[in-house]
Residue frames as qw, qx, qy, qz and C-alpha x, y, z in Angstrom:
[[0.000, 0.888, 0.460, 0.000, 0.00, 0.00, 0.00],
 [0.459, 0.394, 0.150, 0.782, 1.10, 3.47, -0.67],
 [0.266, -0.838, -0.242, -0.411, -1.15, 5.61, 1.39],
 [0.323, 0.164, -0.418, 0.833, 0.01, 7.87, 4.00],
 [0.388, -0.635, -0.576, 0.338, -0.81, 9.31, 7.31],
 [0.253, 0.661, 0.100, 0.699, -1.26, 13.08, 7.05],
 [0.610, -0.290, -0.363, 0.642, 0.09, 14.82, 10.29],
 [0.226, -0.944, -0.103, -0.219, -0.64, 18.92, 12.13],
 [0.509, 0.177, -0.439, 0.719, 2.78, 20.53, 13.07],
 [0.483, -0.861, -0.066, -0.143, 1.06, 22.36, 16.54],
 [0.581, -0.736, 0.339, -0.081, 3.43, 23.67, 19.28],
 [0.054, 0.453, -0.888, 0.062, 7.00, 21.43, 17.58],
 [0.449, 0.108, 0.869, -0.181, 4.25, 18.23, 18.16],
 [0.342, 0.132, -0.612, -0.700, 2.95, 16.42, 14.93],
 [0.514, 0.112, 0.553, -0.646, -1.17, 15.78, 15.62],
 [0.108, 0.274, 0.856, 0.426, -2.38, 12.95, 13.15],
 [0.357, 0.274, -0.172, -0.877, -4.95, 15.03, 10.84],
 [0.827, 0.356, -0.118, -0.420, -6.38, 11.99, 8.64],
 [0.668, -0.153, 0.728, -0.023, -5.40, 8.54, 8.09],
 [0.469, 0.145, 0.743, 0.455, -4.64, 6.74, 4.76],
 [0.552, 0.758, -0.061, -0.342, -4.84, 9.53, 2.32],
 [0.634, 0.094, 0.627, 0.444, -4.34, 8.46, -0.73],
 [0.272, 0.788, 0.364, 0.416, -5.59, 12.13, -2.52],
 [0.313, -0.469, -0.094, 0.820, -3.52, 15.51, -2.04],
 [0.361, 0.632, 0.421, 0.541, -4.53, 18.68, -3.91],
 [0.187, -0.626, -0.156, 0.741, -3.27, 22.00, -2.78],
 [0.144, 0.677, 0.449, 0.565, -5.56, 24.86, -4.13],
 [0.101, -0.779, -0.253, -0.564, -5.31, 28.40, -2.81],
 [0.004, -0.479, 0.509, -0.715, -3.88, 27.87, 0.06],
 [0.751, -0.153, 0.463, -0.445, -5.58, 24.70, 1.27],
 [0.183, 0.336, -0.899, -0.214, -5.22, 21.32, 0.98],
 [0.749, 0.032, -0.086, -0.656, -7.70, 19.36, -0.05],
 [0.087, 0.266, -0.957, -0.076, -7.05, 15.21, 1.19],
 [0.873, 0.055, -0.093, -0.475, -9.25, 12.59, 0.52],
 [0.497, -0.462, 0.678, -0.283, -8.60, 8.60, 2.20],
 [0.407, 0.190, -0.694, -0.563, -9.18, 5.67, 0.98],
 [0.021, -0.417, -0.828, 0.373, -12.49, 5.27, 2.77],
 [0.076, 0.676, 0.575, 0.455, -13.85, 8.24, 1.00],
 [0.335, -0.826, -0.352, 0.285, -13.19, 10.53, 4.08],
 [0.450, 0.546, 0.044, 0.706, -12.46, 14.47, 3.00],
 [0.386, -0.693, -0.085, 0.603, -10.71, 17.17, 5.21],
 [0.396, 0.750, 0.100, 0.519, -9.87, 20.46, 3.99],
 [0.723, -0.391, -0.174, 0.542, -6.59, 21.99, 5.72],
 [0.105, 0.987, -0.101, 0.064, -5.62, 26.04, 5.78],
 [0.431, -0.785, 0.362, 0.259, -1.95, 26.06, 5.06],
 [0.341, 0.699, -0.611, -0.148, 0.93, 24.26, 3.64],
 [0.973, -0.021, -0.023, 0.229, 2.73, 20.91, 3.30],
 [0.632, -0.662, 0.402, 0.036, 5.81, 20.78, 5.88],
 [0.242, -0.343, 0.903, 0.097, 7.07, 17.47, 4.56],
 [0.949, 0.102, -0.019, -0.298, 6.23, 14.57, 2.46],
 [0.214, -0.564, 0.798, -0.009, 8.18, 11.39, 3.30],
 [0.768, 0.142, -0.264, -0.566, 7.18, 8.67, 1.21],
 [0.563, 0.106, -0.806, 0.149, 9.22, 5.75, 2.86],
 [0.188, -0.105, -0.897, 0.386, 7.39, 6.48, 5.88],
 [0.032, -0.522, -0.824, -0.218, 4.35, 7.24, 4.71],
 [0.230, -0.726, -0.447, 0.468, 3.77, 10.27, 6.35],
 [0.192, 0.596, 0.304, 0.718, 2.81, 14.24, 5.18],
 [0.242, -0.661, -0.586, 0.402, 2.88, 17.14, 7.41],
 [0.064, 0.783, 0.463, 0.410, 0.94, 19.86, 7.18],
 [0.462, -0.274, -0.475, 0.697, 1.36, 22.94, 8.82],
 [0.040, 0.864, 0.459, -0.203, -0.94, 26.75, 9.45],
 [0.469, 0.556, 0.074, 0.682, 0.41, 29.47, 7.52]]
C-alpha cells in the first residue's frame, strides 16, 4: 500500500490530521485530502514534509 498518514505541526508536536490519504490537492492555500475510505478534510496552510518511505505528510498553518 502506498497511502500515508497526514500529520498537524502544533506547538513542535505532529497531531495525526487523517489517516490513509491516498488524494492531495493544494488549491489556494488549502489542501484538499481525501482517504481511501472516502473521508475528506480540507486543511488552511501548507505541506511541511512529504516522506514517502514512511508514509507520512505534514501539514502545517500558515
Amino acid at each position: 500500500m502506498c497511502e500515508a498518514n497526514a500529520y498537524i505541526l502544533e506547538n513542535g508536536k505532529e497531531n495525526l490530521y487523517l489517516e490513509n490519504v491516498d488524494v492531495i490537492k493544494p488549491e489556494e492555500g488549502k489542501i484538499f485530502l481525501r482517504n481511501l475510505f472516502g473521508e475528506q478534510k480540507v486543511f488552511e496552510g501548507e505541506i511541511k514534509e512529504v516522506s514517502l518511505l514512511r508514509h507520512k505528510i505534514v501539514l502545517q498553518k500558515k
